[in-house]
C-alpha positions as CSV (number, residue, x, y, z in Angstrom):
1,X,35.5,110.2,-32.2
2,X,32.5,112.2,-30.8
3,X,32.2,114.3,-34.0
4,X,32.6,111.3,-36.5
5,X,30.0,109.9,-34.7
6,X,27.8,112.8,-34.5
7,X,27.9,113.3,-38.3
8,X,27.9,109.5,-39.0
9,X,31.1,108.8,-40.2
10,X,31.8,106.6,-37.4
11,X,28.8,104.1,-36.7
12,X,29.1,102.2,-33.1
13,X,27.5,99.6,-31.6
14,X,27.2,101.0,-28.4
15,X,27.1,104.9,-27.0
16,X,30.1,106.3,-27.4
17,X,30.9,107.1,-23.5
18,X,30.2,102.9,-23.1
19,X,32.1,101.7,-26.3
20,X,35.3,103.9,-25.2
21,X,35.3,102.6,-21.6
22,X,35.3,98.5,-23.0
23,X,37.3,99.4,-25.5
24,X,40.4,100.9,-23.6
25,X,39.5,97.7,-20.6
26,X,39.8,95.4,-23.6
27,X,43.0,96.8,-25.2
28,X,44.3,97.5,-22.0
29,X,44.5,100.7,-23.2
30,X,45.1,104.6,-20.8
31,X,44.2,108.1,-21.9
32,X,46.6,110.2,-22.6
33,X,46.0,114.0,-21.5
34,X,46.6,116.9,-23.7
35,X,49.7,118.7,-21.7
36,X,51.6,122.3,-22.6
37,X,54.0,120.9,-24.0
38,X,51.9,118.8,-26.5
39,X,49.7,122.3,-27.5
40,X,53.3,124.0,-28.5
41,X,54.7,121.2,-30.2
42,X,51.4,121.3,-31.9
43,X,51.7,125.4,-32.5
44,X,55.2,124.9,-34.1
45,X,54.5,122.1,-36.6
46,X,54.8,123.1,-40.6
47,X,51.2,123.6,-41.8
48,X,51.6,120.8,-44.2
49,X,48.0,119.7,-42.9
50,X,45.8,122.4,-40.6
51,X,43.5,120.2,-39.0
52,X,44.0,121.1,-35.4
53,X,43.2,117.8,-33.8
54,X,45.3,116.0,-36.1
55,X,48.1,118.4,-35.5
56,X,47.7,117.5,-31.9
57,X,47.9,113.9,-32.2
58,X,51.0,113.9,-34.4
59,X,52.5,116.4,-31.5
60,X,51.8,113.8,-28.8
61,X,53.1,111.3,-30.9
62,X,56.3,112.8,-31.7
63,X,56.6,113.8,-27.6
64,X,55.6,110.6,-25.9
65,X,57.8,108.5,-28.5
66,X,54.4,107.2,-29.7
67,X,53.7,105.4,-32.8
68,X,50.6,107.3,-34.6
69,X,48.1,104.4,-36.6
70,X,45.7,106.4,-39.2
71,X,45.1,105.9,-42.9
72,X,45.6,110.0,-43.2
73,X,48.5,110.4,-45.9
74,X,48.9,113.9,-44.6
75,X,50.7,112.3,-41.9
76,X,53.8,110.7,-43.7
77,X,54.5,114.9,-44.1
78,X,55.5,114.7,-40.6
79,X,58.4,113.3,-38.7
80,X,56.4,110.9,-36.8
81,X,56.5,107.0,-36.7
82,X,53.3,105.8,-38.6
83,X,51.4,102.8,-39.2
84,X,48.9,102.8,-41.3
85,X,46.1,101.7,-40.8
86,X,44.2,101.6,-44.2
87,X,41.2,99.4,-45.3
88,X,43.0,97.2,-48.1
């Protein structure tokens, strides 16, 4: 979110660091930390789609049984429950 942001792809109404904090309280939402076992996973998927942070959120998703939401089609290359997420 930081880089979206900082090339303003991402506009928010309030500083990042503050918008993340109300947002998770809001959603009653928890981080989830990047483990060893995530970065493999990651390591070992098929370069259908090289962006390392997306490769590391499909790998989380596929490890913590998660379900991924995006409006990235690369991701329906993956064995990963999806929703999407796209503007209609």
């Amino acid at each position: 979110m930081g880089i979206k942001v900082a090339i303003g792809k991402l506009p928010l109404s309030d500083p990042l660091d503050s918008y993340i904090s109300s947002q998770m309280g809001f959603l009653v939402m928890r981080s989830l930390e990047i483990t060893a076992s995530h970065a493999l996973r990651a390591a070992a998927l098929p370069l259908h789609h090289r962006d390392p942070f997306d490769k590391m959120l499909i790998a989380q998703a596929q490890i913590e049984d998660m379900t991924l939401v995006s409006a990235n089609s690369m991701f329906n290359q993956y064995d990963v429950s999806l929703l999407w997420a796209a503007k209609s």
